[in-house]
C-alpha positions in Angstrom: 106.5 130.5 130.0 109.2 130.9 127.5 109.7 129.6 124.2 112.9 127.4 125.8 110.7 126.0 128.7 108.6 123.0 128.2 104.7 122.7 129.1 105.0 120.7 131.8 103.2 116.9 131.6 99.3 117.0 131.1 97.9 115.5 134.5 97.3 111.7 134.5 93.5 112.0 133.7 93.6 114.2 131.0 96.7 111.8 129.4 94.7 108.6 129.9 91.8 110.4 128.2 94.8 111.0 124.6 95.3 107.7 125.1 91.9 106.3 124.6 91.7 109.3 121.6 94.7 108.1 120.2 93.6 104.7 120.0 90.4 105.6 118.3 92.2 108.0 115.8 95.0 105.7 115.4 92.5 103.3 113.7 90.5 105.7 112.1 93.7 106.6 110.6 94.9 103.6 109.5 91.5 102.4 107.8 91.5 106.0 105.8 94.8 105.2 104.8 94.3 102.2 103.8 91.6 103.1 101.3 93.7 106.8 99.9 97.3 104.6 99.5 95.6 102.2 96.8 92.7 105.0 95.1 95.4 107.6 93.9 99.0 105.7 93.9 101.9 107.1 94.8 99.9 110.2 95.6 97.8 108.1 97.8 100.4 106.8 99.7 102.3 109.9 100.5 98.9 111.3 101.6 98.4 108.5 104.1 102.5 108.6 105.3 101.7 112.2 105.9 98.4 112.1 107.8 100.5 108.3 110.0 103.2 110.6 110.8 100.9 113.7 111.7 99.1 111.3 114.3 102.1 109.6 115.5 103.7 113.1 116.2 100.7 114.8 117.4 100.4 111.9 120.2 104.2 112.6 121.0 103.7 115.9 121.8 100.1 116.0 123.5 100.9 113.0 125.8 104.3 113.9 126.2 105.3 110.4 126.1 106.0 107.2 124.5 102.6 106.1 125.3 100.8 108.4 123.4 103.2 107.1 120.2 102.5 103.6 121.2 98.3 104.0 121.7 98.3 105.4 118.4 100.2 103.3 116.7 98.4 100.1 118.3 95.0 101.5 116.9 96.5 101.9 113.3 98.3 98.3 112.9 95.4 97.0 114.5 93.2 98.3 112.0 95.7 98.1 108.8 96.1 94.0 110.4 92.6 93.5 110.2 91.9 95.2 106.8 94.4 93.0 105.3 92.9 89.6 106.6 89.9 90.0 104.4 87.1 87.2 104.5 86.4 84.0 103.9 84.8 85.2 100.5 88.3 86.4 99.4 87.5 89.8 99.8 89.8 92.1 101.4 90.7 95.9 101.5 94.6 95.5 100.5 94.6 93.9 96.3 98.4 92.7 97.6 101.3 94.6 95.7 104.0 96.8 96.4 102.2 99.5 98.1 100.2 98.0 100.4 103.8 96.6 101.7 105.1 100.1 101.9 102.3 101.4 103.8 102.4 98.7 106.5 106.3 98.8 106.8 106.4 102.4 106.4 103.9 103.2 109.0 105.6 101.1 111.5 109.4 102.5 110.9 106.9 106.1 111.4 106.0 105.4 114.6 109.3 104.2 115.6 110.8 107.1 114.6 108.2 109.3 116.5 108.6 107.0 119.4 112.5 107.5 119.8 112.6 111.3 119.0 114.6 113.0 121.7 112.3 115.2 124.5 112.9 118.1 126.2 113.2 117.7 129.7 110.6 118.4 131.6 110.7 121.1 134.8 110.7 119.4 138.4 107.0 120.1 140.1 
């Protein structure tokens, strides 16, 4: 294969088992960032952009598809969503603040970004 020729698609199986990874990895991503982004601001937050956009563009390219954007960006809202709720103690993961508002907005523009990049095109079987 040359360096101008695509890999061509994983097989459905082995993408449906990214998917469920991605998932998984999206939310383990999004909890860890949740914690970094407020311990060691702005340094924090750059970390956890950095490590969001790693995983969003690492599911790009190992799925070869949307998909794997969208599976891991469902696991890391899902998981930044549910951190911010907090309890019915008051307690909650995000204080509220400026950076906790980046890191949810950010994130999201992230994986829309790595959702609309432009693909190469794929060989015929």
């Amino acid at each position: 294969m040359s360096a101008t020729t695509p890999a061509p698609l994983p097989s459905p199986g082995v993408r449906y088992a990214w998917y469920g990874a991605l998932l998984v990895l999206g939310a383990l991503v999004g909890i860890a960032g949740a914690l970094v982004q407020a311990a060691w601001f702005p340094g924090g937050l750059l970390l956890a952009f950095l490590a969001t956009a790693g995983l969003f563009y690492g599911g790009l390219r190992a799925t070869g598809t949307q998909v794997g954007v969208a599976c891991a960006g469902g696991g890391w809202l899902l998981a930044v969503v549910l951190l911010s709720l907090g309890r019915p103690e008051g307690d909650g993961a995000f204080g509220g603040g400026a950076g906790e508002l980046l890191f949810l907005f950010g994130g999201m523009a992230l994986a829309v970004m790595c959702a609309t990049l432009p693909r190469l095109s794929r060989p015929a079987p």
